[in-house]
C-alpha angles and dihedrals in degrees: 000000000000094000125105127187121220137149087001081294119122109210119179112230093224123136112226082258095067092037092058085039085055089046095048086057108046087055087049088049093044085228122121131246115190114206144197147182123216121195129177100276084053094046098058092039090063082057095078095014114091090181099056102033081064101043088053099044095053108052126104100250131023131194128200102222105175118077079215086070093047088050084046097056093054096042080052093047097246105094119189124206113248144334125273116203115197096219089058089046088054095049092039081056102047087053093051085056111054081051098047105034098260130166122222129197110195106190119175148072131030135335098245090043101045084044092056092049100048086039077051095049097040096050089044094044109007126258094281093102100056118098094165151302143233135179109242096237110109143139121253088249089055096064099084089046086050101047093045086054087051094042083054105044101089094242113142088200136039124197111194123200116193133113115280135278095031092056092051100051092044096059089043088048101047090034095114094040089048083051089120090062103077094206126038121182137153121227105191115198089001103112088058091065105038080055102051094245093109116030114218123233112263111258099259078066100051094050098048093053096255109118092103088056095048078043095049089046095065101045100026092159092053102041114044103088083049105053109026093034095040088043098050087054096049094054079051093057096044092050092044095057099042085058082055097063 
């Protein structure tokens, strides 16, 4: 009843407060939820990508992170009621566990990064929470090793950071071996910034639908295409589909 369908996107018209609350349950419950997070750039990359357009639709639980998508949803008559972001999920998690006795893999990025965040976490919260880490640099032929170790680690949550849509049709791929991890979710980007190496945007940014821009201003070589070329498509999408109606 909370779904909506846009895009060819399904979003899941849940606040932070009733995904921690999901999340809560399904570890209670010693079941798995896989989750996702969808913004503007992967949304119109599901537009063109079978694969992960597959991998996202049909997870259990789907947020929607960009403040874009939650514009979106009311232009196209289906609003949704907040944005989720999937850094602030990750952090509203590590807390919890830290209060309730959970387990976290964190598996992505580099070495030097991954290593930051769970010497972060540990300092911040002991080392209790930690079930394990690994950098997100592998071979093809790695990914089943890799998701067994992390099957076997004890979490009862992964975060994985690594780009889309790798990071998406891992975790759809490996979701019944993960079965053991009751909740699966990739963070993207998510590891730079709880390590200092990114800084995130400051909140008035983020509300006003501006944290690609802070994003874009640090990297702008590397983010252009993806954020004024992505952008410009997706305000595309969303016109072309309001016509449609």
């Amino acid at each position: 009843m909370n779904r909506i369908h846009i895009l060819n996107t399904n979003i899941d018209n849940y606040t932070m407060e009733q995904t921690l609350d999901a999340v809560d349950s399904a570890i209670a419950e010693n079941r798995q939820l896989h989750h996702v997070v969808v913004n503007a750039g992967k949304i119109v990359a599901m537009q063109t990508d079978a694969q992960l357009r597959e991998s996202v639709n049909n997870s259990d639980l789907i947020n929607a992170d960009g403040q874009a998508v939650v514009w979106a949803s009311r232009i196209l008559g289906k609003p949704l009621k907040e944005r989720v972001a999937g850094i602030d999920i990750m952090k509203n998690l590590v807390r919890r566990a830290a209060e309730r006795g959970y387990k976290i893999y964190f598996f992505g990025a580099s070495e030097e990064v991954v290593s930051m965040v769970v010497d972060h976490y540990k300092e911040r919260f002991g080392e209790g929470i930690i079930a394990g880490y690994r950098n997100g640099y592998f071979k093809k032929e790695d990914e089943m090793q890799i998701a067994t170790e992390i099957a076997d680690s004890g979490a009862n949550a992964l975060f994985v950071a690594i780009s889309s849509p790798v990071k998406e049709n891992f975790l759809y791929r490996y979701r019944d071996l993960l079965k053991k991890v009751n909740f699966i979710m990739g963070v993207g980007g998510s590891f730079d910034v709880i390590s200092g190496k990114v800084r995130r945007a400051p909140i008035w940014m983020q509300k006003s639908g501006l944290e690609w821009f802070y994003r874009f201003l640090q990297e702008p070589g590397r983010m252009w295409k993806r954020y004024l070329i992505g952008n410009t498509k997706f305000i595309w999408l969303v016109l072309k589909e309001r016509m449609s109606q």
